[in-house]
N, C-alpha and C positions, 0 to 999 in steps of 0.2 A: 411598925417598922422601927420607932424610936426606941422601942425595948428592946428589938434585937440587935440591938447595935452598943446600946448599953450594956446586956448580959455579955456579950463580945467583947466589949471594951475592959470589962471588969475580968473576964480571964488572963490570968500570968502566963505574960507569952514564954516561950518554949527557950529553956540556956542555949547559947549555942557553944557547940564543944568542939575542936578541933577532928578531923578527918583526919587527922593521921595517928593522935595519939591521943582523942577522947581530953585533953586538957582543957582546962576554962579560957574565956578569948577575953583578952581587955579591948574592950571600941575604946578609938580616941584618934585622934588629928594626926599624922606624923609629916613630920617635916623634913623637905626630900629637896636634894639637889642634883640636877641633871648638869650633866658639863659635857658641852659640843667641842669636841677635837679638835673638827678642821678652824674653828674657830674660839676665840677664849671667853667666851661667855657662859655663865651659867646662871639654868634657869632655877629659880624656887618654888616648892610648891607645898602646900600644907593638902596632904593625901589620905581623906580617913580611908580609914583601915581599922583589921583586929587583928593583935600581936595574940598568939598561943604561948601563955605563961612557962609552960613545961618541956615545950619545943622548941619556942622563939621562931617558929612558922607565921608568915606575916602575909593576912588576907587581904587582898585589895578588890574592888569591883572588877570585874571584868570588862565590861562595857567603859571607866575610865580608863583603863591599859588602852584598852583601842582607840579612843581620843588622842589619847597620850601617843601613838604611834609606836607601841612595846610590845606590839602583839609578835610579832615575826620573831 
């Protein structure tokens, strides 16, 4: 079992490339501010993501959007 997890480990996982226009994705942290209207607060949030170089199409989790209450 311990070998197949190393021969697995040792493969180059797969680029990921933008869906809309095949471009290279840079991962990294971005840093995000939300501001409530009814009131003057704004929250901060460092939200990884991949920015598409060629696009500027910006991937976030889906499952965080729905924490985040962004889904609607």
């Amino acid at each position: 079992m311990l070998a197949a997890m190393t021969a697995q480990a040792r493969r180059p996982r797969p680029i990921e490339t933008c869906r809309f226009c095949g471009g290279a994705l840079l991962t990294s942290v971005f840093d995000t501010v939300f501001r409530d209207p009814a009131a003057d607060e704004r929250l901060f949030f460092a939200i990884p993501g991949a920015l598409c170089v060629p696009c500027r199409q910006l991937y976030v989790d889906q499952q965080l959007i729905g924490i985040l209450g962004l889904d609607g």
